[in-house]
N, C-alpha and C positions, 0 to 999 in steps of 0.2 A: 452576380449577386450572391449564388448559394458559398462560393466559397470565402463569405464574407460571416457568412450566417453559421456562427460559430456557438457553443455551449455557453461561454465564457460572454458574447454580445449579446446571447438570446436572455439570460438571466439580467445583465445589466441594466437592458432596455427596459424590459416587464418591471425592475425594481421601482426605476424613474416611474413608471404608470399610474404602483402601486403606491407609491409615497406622495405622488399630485392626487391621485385618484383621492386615497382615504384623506385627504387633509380638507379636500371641499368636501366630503361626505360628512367631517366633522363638523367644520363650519356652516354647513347650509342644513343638516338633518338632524342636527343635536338641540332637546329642546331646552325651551327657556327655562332659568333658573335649576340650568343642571347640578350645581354645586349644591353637595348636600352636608348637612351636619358630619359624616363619615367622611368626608373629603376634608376637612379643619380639622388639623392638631389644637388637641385644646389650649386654652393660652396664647394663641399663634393672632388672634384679630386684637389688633390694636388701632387706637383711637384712629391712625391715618389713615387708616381701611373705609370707616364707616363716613361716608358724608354727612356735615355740618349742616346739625338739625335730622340726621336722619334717622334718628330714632324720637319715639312720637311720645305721647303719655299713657297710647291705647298699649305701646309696646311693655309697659312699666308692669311687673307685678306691684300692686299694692301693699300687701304683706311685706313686702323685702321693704320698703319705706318704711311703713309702721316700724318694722323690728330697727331699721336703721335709728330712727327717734328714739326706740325705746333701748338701745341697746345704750346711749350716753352718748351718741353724735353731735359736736354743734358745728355750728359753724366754719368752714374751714378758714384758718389766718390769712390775711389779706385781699377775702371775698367780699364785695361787694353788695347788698341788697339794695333795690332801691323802689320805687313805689308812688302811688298819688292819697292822698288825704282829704276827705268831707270832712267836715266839722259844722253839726247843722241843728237848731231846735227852729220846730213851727210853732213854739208857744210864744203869746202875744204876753206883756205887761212888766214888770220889775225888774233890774238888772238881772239876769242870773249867768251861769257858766253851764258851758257846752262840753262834752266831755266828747274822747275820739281816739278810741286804744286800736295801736297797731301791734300787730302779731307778728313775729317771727316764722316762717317755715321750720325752723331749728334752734335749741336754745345759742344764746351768743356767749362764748368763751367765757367771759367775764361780765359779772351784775354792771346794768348801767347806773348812772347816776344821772340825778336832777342839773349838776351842772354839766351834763354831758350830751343832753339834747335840748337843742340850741336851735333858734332862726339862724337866716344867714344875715350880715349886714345889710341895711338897706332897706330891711322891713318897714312897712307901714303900720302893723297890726302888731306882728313880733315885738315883744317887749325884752327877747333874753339872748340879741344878738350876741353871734359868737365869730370872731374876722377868721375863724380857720375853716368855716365853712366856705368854701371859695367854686363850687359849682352853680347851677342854675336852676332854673326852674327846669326848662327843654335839660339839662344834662345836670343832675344832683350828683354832688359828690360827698364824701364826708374823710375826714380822717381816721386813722386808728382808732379803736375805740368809742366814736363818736355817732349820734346822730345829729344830724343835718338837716331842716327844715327849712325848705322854696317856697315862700308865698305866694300866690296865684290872685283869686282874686275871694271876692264876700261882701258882706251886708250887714250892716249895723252892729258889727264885730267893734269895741274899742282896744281890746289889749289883747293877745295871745301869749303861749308858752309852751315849751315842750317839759313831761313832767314823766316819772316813772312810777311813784306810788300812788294810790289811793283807792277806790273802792272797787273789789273785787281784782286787783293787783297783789297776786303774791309769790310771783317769783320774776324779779325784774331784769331776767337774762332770759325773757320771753318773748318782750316788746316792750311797747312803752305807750304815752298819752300826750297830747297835745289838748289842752283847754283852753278854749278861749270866753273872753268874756264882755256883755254889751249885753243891749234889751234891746224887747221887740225879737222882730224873725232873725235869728244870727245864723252869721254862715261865713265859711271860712275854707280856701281850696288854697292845694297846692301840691308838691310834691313834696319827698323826700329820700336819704340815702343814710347805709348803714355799714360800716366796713371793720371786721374782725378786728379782733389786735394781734 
């Protein structure tokens, strides 16, 4: 055995010990979330890094939003918004109209127009179908440009419309309005969808 037991084996062996040894000491006595900000080249985390959804709204500075809106952000081209809509008065007696403005998170690229938010075909209430609205109620879609109004359901509604000016509207790359109109308790649901140009 001793004239086995060479400089040259005695180092070799010990290296192997060393290199199993420290590598379970890394993995079993290293604690969680060792990786720290000094350990990331800046720039270096990219979207495929971070799991889907795994950033929350607790994680958002609010300030950096704000200033995003006010810095002249809108909407990015060919994004998607989409959303549900009440349209509701509990006032009893003469025909009147239901008023029901939706907001934008961000202004949209370009002013909407009155002929640009539209029911989809097929309404029963909607009075201003549009055939390029071709989504649903469960999945609204809209075109470039466009809003897209899904009817759902309501009460004593006889006409609706989707509308972009009128009281307290004055910037109509904001959102928009849907009115509807009937007497008695009206009410009127549904969804809707809104896609950049």
């Amino acid at each position: 055995m001793r004239q086995h037991l060479t400089y040259a084996n005695v180092m070799a062996t010990l290296a192997v010990f060393l290199v199993l040894g420290g590598g379970a000491y890394a993995a079993f006595h290293l604690p969680k979330n060792s990786v720290r900000s000094r350990h990331i080249v800046n720039g270096q985390v990219r979207s495929v890094d971070i799991r889907n959804e795994g950033v929350k709204g607790a994680d958002v500075d609010e300030s950096t939003v704000k200033g995003l809106i006010s810095s002249g952000a809108t909407i990015p081209s060919g994004v998607t918004l989409s959303g549900n809509f009440v349209a509701s008065d509990s006032d009893t007696g003469q025909s009147h109209i239901t008023h029901r403005a939706i907001s934008f998170p961000l202004p949209a690229p370009e002013a909407l127009t009155a002929s640009g938010v539209n029911f989809a075909p097929g309404s029963v209430i909607g009075n201003d179908d549009d055939s390029d609205c071709t989504g649903s109620i469960a999945n609204p879609t809209a075109p470039p440009g466009q809003v897209c109004l899904y009817e759902g359901g309501g009460a004593n509604a006889t006409t609706a419309q989707g509308y972009v000016s009128g009281p307290g509207f004055v910037n109509n790359r904001l959102g928009f309005e849907i009115i509807v109109n009937g007497s008695g308790q009206v009410s009127l649901t549904g969804t809707w969808a809104y896609t950049a140009p």
